[in-house]
Structures are given as C-alpha cells and as structure tokens.
py3Dmol code that shows the C-alpha trace and the ligand (Angstrom):
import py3Dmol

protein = """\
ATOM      1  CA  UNK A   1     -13.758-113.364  84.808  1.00  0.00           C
ATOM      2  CA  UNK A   2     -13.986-116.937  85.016  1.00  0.00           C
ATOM      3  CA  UNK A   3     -13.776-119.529  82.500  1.00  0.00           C
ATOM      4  CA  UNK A   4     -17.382-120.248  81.833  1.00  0.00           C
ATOM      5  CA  UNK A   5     -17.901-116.546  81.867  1.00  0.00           C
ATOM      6  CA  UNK A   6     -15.050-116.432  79.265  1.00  0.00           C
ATOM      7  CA  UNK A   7     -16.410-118.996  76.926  1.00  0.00           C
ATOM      8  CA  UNK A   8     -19.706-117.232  77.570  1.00  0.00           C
ATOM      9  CA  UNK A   9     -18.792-113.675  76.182  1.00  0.00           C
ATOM     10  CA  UNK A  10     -16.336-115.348  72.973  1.00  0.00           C
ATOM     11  CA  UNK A  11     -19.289-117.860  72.275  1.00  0.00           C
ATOM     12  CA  UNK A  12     -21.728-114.972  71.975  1.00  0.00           C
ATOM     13  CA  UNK A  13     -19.211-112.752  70.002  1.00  0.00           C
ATOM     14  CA  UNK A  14     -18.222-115.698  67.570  1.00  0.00           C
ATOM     15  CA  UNK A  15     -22.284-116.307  67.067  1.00  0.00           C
ATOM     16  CA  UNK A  16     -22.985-112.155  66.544  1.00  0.00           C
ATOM     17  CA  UNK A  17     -20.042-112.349  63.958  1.00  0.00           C
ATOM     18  CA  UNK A  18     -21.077-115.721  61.981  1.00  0.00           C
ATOM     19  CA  UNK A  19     -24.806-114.303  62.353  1.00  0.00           C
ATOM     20  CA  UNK A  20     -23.372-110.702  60.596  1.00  0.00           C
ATOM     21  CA  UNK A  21     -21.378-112.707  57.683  1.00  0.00           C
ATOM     22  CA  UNK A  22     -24.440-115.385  56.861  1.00  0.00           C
ATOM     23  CA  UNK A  23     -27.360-113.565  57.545  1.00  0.00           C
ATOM     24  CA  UNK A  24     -27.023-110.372  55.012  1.00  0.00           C
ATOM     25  CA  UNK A  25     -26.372-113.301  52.012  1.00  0.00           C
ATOM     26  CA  UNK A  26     -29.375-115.624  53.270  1.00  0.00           C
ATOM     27  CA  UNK A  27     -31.643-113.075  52.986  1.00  0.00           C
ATOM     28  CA  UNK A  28     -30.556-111.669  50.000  1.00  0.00           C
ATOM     29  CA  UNK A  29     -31.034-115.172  48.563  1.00  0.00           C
ATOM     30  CA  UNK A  30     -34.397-115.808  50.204  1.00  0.00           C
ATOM     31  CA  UNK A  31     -35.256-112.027  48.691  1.00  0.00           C
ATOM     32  CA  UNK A  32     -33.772-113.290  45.083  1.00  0.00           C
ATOM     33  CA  UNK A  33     -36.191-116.342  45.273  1.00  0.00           C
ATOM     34  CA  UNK A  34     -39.529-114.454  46.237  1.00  0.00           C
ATOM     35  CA  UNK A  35     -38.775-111.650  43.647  1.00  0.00           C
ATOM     36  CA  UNK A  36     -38.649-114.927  41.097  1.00  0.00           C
ATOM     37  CA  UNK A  37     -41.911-116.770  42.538  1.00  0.00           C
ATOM     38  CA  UNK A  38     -43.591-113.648  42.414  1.00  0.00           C
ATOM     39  CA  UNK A  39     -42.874-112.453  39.244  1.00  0.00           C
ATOM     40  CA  UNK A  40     -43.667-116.317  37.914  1.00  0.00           C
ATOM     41  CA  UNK A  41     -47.077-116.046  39.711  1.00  0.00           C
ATOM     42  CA  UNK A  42     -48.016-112.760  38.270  1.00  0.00           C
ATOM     43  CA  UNK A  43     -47.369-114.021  35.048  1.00  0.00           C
ATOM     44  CA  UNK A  44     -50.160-116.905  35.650  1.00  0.00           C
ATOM     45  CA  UNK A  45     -52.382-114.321  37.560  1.00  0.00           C
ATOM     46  CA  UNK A  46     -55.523-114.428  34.924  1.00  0.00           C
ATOM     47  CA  UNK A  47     -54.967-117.070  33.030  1.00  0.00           C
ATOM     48  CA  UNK A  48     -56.248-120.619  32.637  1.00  0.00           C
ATOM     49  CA  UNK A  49     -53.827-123.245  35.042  1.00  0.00           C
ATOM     50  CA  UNK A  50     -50.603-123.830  33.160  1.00  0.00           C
ATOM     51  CA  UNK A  51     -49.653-127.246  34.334  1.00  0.00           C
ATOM     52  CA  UNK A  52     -46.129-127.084  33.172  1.00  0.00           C
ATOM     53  CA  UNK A  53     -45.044-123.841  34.378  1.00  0.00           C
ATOM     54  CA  UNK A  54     -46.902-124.920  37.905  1.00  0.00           C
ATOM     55  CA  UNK A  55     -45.077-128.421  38.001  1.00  0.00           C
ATOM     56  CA  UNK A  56     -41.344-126.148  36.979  1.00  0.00           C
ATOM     57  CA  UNK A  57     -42.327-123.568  39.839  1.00  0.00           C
ATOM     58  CA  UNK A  58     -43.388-126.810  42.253  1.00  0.00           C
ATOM     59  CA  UNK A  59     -40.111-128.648  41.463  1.00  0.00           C
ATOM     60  CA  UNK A  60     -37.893-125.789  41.739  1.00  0.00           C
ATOM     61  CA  UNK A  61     -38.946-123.952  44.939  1.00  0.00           C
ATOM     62  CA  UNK A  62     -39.604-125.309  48.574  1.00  0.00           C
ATOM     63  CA  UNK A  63     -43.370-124.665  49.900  1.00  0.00           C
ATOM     64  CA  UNK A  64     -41.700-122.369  51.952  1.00  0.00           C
ATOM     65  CA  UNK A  65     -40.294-120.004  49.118  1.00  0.00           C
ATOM     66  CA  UNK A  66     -43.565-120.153  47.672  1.00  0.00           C
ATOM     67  CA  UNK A  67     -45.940-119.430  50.497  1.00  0.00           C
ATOM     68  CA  UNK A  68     -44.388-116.386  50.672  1.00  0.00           C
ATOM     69  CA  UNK A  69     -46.402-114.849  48.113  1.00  0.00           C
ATOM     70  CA  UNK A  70     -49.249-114.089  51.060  1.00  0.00           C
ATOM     71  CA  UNK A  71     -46.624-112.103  52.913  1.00  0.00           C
ATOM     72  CA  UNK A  72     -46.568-108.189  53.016  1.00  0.00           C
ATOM     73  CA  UNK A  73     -45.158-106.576  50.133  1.00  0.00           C
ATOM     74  CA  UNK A  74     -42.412-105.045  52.262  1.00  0.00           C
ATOM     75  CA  UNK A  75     -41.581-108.283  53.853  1.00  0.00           C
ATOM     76  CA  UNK A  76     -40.670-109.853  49.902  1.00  0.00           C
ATOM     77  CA  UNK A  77     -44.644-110.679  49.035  1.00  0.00           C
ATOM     78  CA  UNK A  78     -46.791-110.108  46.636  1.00  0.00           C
ATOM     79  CA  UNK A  79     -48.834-107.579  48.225  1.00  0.00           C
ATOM     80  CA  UNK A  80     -52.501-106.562  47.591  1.00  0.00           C
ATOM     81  CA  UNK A  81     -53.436-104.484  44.197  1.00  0.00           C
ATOM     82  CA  UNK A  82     -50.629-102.832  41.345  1.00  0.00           C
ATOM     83  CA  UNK A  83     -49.585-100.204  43.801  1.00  0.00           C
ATOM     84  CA  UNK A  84     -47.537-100.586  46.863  1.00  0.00           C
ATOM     85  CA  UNK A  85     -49.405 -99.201  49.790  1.00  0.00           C
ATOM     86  CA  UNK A  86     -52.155 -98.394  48.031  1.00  0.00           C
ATOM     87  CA  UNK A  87     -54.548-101.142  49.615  1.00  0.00           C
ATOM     88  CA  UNK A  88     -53.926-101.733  53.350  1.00  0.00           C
ATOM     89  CA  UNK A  89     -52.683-104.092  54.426  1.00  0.00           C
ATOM     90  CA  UNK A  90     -50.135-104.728  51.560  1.00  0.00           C
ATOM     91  CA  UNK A  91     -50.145-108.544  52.102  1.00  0.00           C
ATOM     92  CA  UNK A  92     -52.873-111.150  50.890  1.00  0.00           C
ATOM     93  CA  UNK A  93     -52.641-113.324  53.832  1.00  0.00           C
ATOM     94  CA  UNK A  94     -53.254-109.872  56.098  1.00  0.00           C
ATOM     95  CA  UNK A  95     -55.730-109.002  53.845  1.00  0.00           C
ATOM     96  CA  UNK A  96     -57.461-112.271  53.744  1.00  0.00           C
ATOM     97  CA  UNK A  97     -58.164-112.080  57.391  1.00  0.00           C
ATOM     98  CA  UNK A  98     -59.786-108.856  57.129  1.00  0.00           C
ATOM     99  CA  UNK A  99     -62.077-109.388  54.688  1.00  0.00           C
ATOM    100  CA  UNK A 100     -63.339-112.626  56.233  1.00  0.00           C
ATOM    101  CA  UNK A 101     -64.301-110.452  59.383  1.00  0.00           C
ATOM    102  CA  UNK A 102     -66.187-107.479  57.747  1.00  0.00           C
ATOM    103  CA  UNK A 103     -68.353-106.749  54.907  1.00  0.00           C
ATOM    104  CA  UNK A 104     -66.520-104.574  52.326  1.00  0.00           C
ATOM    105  CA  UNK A 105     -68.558-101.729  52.032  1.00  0.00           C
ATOM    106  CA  UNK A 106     -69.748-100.678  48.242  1.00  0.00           C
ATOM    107  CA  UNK A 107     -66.881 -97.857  47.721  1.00  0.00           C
ATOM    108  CA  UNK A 108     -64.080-100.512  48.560  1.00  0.00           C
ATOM    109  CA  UNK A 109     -65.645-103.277  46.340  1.00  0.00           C
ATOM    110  CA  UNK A 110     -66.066-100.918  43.629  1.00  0.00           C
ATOM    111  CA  UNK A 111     -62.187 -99.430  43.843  1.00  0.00           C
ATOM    112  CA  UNK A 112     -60.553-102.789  44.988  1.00  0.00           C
ATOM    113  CA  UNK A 113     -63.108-105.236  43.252  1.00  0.00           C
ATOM    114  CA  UNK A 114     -59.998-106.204  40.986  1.00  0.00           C
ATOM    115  CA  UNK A 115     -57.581-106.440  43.161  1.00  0.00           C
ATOM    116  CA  UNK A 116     -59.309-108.873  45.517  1.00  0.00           C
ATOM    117  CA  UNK A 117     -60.298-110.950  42.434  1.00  0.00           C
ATOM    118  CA  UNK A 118     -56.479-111.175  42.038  1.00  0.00           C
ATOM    119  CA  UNK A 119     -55.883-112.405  45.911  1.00  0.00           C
ATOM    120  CA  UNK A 120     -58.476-115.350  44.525  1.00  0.00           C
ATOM    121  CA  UNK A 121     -55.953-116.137  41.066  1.00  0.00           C
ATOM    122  CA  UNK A 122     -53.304-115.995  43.347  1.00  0.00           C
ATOM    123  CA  UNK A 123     -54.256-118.329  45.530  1.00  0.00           C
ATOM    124  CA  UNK A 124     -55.541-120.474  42.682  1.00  0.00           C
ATOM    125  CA  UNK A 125     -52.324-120.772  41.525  1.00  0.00           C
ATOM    126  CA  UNK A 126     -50.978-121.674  45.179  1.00  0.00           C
ATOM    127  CA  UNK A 127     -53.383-124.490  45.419  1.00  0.00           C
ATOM    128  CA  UNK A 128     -52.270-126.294  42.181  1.00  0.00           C
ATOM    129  CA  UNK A 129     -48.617-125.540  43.812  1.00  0.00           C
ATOM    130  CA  UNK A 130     -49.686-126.926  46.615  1.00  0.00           C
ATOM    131  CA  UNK A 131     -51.563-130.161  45.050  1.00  0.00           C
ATOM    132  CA  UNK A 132     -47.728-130.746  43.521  1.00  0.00           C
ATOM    133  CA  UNK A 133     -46.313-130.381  47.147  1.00  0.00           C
ATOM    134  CA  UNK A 134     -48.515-133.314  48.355  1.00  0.00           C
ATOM    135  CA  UNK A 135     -46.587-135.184  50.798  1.00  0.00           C
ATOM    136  CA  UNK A 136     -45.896-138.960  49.734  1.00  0.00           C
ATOM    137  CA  UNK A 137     -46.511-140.967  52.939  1.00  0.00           C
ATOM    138  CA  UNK A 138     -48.338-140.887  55.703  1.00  0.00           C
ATOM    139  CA  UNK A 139     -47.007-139.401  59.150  1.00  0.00           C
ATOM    140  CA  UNK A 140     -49.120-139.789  61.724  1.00  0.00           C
ATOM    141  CA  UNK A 141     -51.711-136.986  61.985  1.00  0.00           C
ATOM    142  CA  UNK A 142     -49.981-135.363  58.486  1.00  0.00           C
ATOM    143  CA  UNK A 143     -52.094-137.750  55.992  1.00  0.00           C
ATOM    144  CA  UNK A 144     -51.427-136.981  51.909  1.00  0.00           C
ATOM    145  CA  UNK A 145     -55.375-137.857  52.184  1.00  0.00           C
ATOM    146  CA  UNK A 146     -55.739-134.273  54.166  1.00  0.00           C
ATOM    147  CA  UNK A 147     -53.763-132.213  52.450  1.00  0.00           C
ATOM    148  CA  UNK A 148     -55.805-133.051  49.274  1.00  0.00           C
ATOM    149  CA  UNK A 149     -58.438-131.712  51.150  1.00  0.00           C
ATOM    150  CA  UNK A 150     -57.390-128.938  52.183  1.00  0.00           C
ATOM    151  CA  UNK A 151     -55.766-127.870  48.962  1.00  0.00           C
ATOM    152  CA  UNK A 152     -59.549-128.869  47.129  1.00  0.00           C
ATOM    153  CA  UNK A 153     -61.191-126.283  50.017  1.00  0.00           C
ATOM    154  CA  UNK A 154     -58.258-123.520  48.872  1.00  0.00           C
ATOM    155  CA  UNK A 155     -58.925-124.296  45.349  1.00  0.00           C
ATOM    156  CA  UNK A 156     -62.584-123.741  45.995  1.00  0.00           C
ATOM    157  CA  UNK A 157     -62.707-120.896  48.414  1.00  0.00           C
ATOM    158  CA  UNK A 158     -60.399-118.876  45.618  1.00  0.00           C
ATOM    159  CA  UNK A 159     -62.241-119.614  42.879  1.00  0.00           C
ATOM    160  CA  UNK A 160     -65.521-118.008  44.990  1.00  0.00           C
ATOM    161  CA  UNK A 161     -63.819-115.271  45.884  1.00  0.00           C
ATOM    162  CA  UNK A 162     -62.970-114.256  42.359  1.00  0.00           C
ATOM    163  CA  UNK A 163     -66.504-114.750  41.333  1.00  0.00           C
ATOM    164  CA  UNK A 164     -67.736-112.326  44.092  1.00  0.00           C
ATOM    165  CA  UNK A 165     -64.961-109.563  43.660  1.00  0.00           C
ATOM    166  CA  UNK A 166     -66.436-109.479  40.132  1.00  0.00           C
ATOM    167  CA  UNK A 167     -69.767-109.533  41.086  1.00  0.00           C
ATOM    168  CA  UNK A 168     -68.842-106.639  43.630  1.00  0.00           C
ATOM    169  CA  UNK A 169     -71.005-108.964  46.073  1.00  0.00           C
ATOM    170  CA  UNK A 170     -70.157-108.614  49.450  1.00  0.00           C
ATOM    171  CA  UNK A 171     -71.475-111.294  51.132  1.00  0.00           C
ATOM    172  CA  UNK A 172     -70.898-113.795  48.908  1.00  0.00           C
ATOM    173  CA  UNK A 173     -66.685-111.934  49.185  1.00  0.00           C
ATOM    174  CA  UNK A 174     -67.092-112.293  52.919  1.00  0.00           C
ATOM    175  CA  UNK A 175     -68.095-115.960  53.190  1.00  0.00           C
ATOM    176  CA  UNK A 176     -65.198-116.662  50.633  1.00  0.00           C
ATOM    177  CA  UNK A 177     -62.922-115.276  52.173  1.00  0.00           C
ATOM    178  CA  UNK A 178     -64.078-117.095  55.073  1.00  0.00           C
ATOM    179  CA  UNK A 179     -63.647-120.395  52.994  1.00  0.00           C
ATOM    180  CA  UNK A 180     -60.514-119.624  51.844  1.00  0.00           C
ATOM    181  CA  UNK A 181     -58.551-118.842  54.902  1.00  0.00           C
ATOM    182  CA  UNK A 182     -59.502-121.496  56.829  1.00  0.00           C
ATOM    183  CA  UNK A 183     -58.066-124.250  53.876  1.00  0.00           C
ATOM    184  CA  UNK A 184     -54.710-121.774  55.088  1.00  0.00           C
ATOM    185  CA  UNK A 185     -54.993-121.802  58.797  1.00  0.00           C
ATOM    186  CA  UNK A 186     -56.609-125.795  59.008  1.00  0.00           C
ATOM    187  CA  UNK A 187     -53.955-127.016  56.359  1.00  0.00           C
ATOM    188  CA  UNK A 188     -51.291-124.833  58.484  1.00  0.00           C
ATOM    189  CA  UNK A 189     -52.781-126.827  61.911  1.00  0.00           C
ATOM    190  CA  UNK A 190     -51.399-130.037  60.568  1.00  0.00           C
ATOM    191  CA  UNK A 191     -48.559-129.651  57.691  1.00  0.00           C
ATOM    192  CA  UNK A 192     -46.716-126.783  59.679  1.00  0.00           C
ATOM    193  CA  UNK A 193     -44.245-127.317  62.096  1.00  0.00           C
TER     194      UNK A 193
END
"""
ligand_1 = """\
43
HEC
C -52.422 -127.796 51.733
C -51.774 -127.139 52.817
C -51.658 -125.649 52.885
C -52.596 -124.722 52.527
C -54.012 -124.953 52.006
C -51.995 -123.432 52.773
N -50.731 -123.572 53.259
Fe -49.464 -122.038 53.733
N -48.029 -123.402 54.265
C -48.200 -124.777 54.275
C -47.002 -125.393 54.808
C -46.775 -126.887 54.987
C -46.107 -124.348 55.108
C -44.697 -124.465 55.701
C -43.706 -124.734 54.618
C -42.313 -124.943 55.159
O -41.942 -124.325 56.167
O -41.583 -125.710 54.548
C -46.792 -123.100 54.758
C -46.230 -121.839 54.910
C -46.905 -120.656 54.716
C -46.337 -119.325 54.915
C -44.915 -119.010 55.364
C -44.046 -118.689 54.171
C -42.710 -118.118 54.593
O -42.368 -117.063 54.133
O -42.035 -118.725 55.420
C -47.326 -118.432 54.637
C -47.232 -116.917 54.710
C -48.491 -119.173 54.242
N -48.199 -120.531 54.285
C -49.699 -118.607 53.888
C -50.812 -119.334 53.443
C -52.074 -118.735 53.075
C -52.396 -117.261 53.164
C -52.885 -119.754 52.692
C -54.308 -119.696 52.217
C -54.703 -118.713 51.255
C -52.133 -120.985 52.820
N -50.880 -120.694 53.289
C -52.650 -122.235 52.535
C -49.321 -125.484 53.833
C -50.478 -124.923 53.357
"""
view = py3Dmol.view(width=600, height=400)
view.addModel(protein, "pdb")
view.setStyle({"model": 0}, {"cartoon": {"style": "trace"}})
view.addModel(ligand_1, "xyz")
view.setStyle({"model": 1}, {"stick": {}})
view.zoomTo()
view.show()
C-alpha cells in the first residue's frame, strides 16, 4: 500500500469514527429543539398572534430549527392532524403540495377539514416567525424588501386556507394552498442557500 493509499484508508476511518461520536449527539440535539418548537407552536395553534412568545421563539431558535415544523412527523415535524399516520402524508410541507394539485374531494374535507385549517395556524404562526427573521441588509438579490413580501403572501395564503378548511370549500382550499406554497418555494428561491 502506498502512502497516499495509507493516508487514504486512516483519513476515511478517522472521518467514519468522528462522524459515529458527533453525529448520534447532533441529532439528538436537533431532535430536542424540534420537539420544543413544536410543542411551542401547538400551543399558539388557534389562538390570536402572541407577539411575545413569537419574538422568545424568533430569538431563541435559528430559521432552520423552526422551519422544521413542515417536515414529516417521523423526520422531527409537526405532522398533519392529532394522529400520527392518520393523514398521509404526515408532513405539512408534503401535504401542502398535494393539496395545491387536486381538489379534496367532499369525504376528505369533511374528515380532515380541521386538520388542514391547522396546516393554515401553523403556518400563520411561521410567518410572524419569519417577519422576526427579516434579514437586516441588503445582499444582492436577498433584499429585506422581499422577504417582507414573501412572508405578507405566507401570511395571506394561511389565513385563506383556514377560512376554506372551515368552509369545507374546495376550491377556494385548492387555490390557497396554491398561494401559500409558493410564498415557501419563491421565498426558498432567494433566502435559501
Ligand atoms: C420569508 C421566507 C420564507 C418563507 C415564506 C418560507 N420559508 Fe422555509 N425557509 C426559509 C429559509 C431562509 C430557510 C433556510 C434556513 C436556514 O438554513 O438557516 C428555510 C428552511 C425551510 C425548511 C428546512 C428546515 C430544516 O429542517 O432544515 C423547510 C422544511 C421549510 N423551510 C419549509 C417551508 C414551508 C413549507 C413554507 C411555506 C408554508 C416556507 N418554508 C416558507 C425561508 C422561508
């Protein structure tokens, strides 16, 4: 074995044993933090905005940490309705994108109804998060300007698609949805590296 070869197979073996001791404790912590956003976004889910406990939750958590409310249940979100697996898929983001593409027929609207009202609070609350994540200056394309857009078009498309759910009206849930996950994936376009 040469030397480069050498180097090669103890560089790999140091990185597979650094990557066994940190990764088990980062995700842990990154598990620890969602379980706490979560459970501090559930408590809001329903009520009026609550500036202080937004601005706390804001200060406290990266964007990151707190985006991660749209993710699958089994992947540390909040997931879709009370029960795990009960509504498919179990993530609002998933979720979000499926109900933008197809009417919900009268049977889901009239089971789910709720639970799709509650992807709307949640992403209520996420848009006030976000309006406290505004970025200070301008970098080139990623003007504070457009993210106050886009969080005013989240704000807007939630708030439709809880009035909908609870009107069981499908269109009007469609379009909303439609509204609301483009403020994710246009927002996403610019702010996310
Ligand atoms: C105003 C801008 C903005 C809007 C609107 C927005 N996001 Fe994000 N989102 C971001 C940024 C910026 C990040 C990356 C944060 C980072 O990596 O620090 C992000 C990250 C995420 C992540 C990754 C979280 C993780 O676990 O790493 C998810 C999931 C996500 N967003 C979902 C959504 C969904 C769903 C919507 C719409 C309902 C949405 N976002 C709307 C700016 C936005």
């Amino acid at each position: 074995m040469n030397i480069v070869k050498k180097v090669g197979v103890f560089g790999s073996l140091f990185a597979f044993g650094l990557f066994a001791m940190v990764t088990p404790e980062a995700k842990t912590a990154f598990f620890e933090d969602a379980k706490e956003v979560n459970a501090a976004v559930s408590k809001m889910v329903g009520k009026s905005p609550d500036a202080k406990a937004i601005a706390e939750l804001a200060k406290k958590h990266s964007l990151d940490e707190l985006m991660h409310v749209f993710k699958f249940r089994n992947k540390g979100g909040l997931g879709v309705g009370e029960t795990a697996g009960a509504i498919t898929p179990d993530g609002i983001e998933a979720k979000l994108q499926g109900l933008q593409k197809k009417e919900a027929d009268k049977a889901d609207l009239a089971k789910n109804g709720k639970a799709y009202a509650t992807i709307g609070e949640v992403s209520l609350i996420l848009a006030e998060i976000s309006e406290a994540h505004t970025p200070k200056d301008k970098k080139g394309e990623k003007d504070p300007k457009k993210w106050k857009e886009f969080v005013e078009k989240m704000r807007m498309g939630s708030k439709d698609l809880i009035t909908a759910s609870n009107k069981s009206d499908a269109k009007g849930l469609k379009k909303a949805a439609k509204e609301l996950n483009d403020s994710c994936i246009e927002c996403h376009g610019i702010f996310r590296d």
